[in-house]
N, C-alpha and C positions, 0 to 999 in steps of 0.2 A: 570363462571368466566369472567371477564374483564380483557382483558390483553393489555398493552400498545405498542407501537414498533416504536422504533427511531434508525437512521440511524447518526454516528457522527464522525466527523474528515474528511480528505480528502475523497473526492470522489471516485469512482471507478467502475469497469460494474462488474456486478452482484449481486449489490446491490438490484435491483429490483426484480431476481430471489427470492432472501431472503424473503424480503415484500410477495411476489405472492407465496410460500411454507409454510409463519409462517399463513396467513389469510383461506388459502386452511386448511391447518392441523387443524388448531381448532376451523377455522367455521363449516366445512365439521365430520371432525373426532372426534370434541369432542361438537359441541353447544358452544361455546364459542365465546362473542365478541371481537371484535380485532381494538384498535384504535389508527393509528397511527397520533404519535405527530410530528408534522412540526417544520426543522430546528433545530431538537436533542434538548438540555436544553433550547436554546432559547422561544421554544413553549410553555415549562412549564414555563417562568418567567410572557408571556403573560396570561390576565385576557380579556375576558373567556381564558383560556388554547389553543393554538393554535392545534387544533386535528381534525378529522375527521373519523368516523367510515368507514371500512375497512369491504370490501365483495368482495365475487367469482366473482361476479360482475365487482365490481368497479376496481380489480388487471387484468382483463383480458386482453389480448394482452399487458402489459409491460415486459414479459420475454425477447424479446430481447432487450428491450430498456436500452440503459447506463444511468451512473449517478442513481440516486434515484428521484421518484416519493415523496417523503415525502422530499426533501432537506436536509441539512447537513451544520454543521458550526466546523471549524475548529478554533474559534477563541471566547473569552468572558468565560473562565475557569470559573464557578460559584464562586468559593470561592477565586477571585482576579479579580472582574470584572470589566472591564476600565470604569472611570466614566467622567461625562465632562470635571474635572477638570486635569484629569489625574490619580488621586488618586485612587490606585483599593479596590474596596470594598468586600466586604462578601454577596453573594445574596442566598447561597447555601439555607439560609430557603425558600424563597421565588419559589426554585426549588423542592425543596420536598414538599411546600404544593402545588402545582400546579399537582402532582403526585396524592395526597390525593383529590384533587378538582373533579377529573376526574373520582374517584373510582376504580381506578386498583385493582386487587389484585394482579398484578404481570406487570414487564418488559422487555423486551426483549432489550437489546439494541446492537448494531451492529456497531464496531467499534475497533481502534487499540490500541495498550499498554496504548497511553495517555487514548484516552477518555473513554476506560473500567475501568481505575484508578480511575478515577473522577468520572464516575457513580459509583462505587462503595462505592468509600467515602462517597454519597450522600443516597447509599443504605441503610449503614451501618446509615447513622447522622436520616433519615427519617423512617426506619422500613419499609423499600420496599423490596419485594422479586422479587430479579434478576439473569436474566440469561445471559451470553455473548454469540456473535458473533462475530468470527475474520476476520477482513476484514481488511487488507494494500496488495498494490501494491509492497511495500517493501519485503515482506512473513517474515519478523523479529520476528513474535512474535511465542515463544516457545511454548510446548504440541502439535504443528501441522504442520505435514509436509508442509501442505501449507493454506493460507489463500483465502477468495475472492480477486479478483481484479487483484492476480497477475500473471494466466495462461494467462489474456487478454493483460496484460503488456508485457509479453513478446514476444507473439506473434506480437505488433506491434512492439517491437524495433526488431523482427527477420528482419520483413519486411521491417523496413529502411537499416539495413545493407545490405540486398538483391537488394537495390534500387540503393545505396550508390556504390555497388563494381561497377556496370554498368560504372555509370561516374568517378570512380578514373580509370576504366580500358582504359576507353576511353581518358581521358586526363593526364596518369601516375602520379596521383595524392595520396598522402595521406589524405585519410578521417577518419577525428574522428568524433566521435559521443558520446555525452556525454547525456549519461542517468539518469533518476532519478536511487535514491540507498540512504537513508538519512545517516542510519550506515553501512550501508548492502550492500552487491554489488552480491546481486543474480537473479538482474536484467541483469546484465551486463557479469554474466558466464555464464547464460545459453542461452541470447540471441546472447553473442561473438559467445557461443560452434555452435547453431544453426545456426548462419548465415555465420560462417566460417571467423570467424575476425580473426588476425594474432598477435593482442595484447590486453588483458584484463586486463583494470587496475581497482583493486577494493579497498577497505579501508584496507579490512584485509590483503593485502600481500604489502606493501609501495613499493612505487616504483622507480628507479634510473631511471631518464629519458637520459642518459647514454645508460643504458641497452635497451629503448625503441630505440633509434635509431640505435644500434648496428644488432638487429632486422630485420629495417627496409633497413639497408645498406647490409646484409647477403643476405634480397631475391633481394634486386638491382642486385647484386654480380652473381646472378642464372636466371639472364635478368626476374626478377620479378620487373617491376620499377613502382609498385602502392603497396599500405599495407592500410587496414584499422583497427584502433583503436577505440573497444569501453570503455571508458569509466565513471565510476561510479561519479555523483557526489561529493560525500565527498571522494574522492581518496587521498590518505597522500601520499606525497613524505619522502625518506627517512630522511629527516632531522624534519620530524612532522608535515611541514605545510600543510593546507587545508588553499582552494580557497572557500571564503565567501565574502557579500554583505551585506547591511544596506537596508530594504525594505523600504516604504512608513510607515509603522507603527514602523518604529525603532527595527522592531526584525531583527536579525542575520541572514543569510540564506546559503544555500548552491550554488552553483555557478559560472559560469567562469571557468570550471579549464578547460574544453575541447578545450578553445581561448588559454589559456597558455601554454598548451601542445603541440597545432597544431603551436604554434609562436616558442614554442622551437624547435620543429623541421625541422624547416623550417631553423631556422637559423642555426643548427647544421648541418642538413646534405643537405640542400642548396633543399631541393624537395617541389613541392609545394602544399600547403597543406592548405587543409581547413575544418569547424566545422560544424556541424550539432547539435543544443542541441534541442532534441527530447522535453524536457518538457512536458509539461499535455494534450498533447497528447497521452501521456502513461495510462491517467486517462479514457479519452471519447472513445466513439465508444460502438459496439453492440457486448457486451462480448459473447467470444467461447462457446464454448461447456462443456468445463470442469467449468470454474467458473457458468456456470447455473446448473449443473449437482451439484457442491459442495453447492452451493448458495440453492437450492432443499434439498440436505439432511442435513445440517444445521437448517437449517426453521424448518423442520419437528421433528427432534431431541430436540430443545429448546424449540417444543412445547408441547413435549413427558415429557422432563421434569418437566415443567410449571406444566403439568398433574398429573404428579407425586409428586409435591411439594416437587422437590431437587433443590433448590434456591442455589443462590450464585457460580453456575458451569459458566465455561464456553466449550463448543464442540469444539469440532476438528478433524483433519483428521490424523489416523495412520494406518500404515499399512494396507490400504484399505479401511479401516471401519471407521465409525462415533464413536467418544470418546468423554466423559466429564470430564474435569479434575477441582478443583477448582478453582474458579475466581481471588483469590489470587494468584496462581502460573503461573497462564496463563498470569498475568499482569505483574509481576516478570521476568520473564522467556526469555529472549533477545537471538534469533537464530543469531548469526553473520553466515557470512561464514567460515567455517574451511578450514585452509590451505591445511588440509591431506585430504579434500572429496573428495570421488571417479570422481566427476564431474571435481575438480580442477587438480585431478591426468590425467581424460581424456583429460585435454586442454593441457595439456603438453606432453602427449602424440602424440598429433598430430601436435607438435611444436607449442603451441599457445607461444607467452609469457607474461608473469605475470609483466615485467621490474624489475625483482630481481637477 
């Protein structure tokens, strides 16, 4: 068999581990060639097909390296694809036959709610047999307790809070830190929980910025005169709004809210305070141990099935073990954070607060 493998949507580390597991597994395990396509749907619109065949060889030593060896686009949806005039177009034949050019009999592709939506629509329009990989920083997408990218995410916002308390301690300062989270703030609970932040604000619980400073005046109160707050991007206050931006491309973005937070409470409770937005720094670096270890048995698993010719799954991690659940429900399937999780229950426990 010929089997293809493209990496799509944002970045993230342990993408590589994936590549260097699906190429081991079914050059090694089964005789199968393995050719990955450059810059996810992009490489199929290019003629010849942007690709290059994939060996034990040629994957060696990128386990620990971040980012993806094959590249990734988060941007050029096939069936509304910006054209010079502005006007978006329909290219998705043009992506499917660049699949048939290449002679797959099968895809592997690696990537989050969108871009497994969209290869699948393209699956379904071209008569491609596909299998997914879930890989966001965010860990949003349902059937899996956790995705690639996001053990390494959090490990480094552990680490700027770690950094962060040093000089709020030293100059009695309030430090925010505002993290990626686009719907999801499970960056932001478990890196607050880990790093010992004293307020987590995330989308799913809105927040009275009120209650954040009441917070922050209690530990003044117990000659605690520094607090840090991590904060999730898309954070709602309780009246609904979220803090967005207008990019270079005219799309919408998440944003700022970690400047408006750190200014409100400066002005409310007079302490000084300053922001840190962590950004895609959360994406690079040389992913841990776990997303190589998950990144590993993912590989192997969609190539197991590949093997098996149960198409249209996509893997995941539960309760220990490698699962495949349909690629339909997997793309469907939106993890916010629950207010009642045990993780949420432990940050209140330990007096974090939520500003609710």
């Amino acid at each position: 068999m010929r089997i293809g493998l493209l990496t799509s949507g944002g970045d993230c580390a342990g993408l590589n581990a994936v590549i260097r597991a699906v190429t081991l597994r079914a050059v090694l395990g089964y005789g199968f060639e393995v050719w990955g396509i450059r810059e996810a749907t992009h490489g199929l619109l290019k003629r010849p097909v942007a690709a290059e065949r994939l060996t034990p060889e040629s994957v060696k030593g990128i386990l620990h390296l971040g980012g993806t060896i094959l590249g990734t686009t988060n941007r050029g949806n096939p069936f509304a694809y910006p054209s010079p005039d502005g006007v978006p177009v329909d290219r998705s034949a043009e992506v499917v036959a660049g699949y048939h050019e290449l002679g797959l009999d099968a895809l592997i592709g690696v990537g989050g709610d969108g871009s497994l939506a969209i290869l699948r629509r393209l699956a379904r329009q071209g008569g491609w047999n596909l299998v997914g990989i879930p890989k966001t920083i965010d860990n949003d997408l349902g059937h899996t307790e956790r995705s690639v990218g996001f053990s390494t995410a959090v490990d480094i916002a552990t680490e700027a809070v770690d950094r962060l308390h040093v000089t709020a301690a030293s100059h009695n300062r309030v430090m925010v830190l505002e993290v990626m989270g686009r719907d999801a703030g499970h960056i932001a609970l478990h890196a607050g929980i880990a790093g010992g932040a004293d307020v987590i604000l995330i989308p799913e619980i809105p927040y009275d910025i009120d209650k954040v400073c009441q917070k922050i005046e209690a530990r003044r109160a117990c000659g605690r005169n520094f607090s840090l707050v991590v904060v999730a991007e898309s954070v709602r206050a309780v009246d609904g709004e979220v803090q967005t931006y207008t990019d270079a491309h005219g799309q919408s973005r998440y944003g700022g809210i970690g400047r408006v937070i750190a200014e409100a409470i400066a002005r409310r409770t007079g302490a000084e305070s300053r922001v840190t937005v962590l950004g895609h720094v959360q994406r690079g670096g040389s992913p841990v141990a776990l997303d190589r270890l998950l990144g590993a048995a993912f590989g192997v698993h969609a190539v197991d099935l590949v093997a098996q010719r149960r198409f249209d799954r996509a893997v995941g991690w539960q309760n220990r073990r490698v699962i495949d659940v349909p690629l339909a429900e997997a793309c469907a399937s939106f993890k916010a954070v629950d207010p009642h999780d045990p993780l949420v229950w432990t940050a209140r426990g330990l007096g974090i607060s939520f500003g609710d």
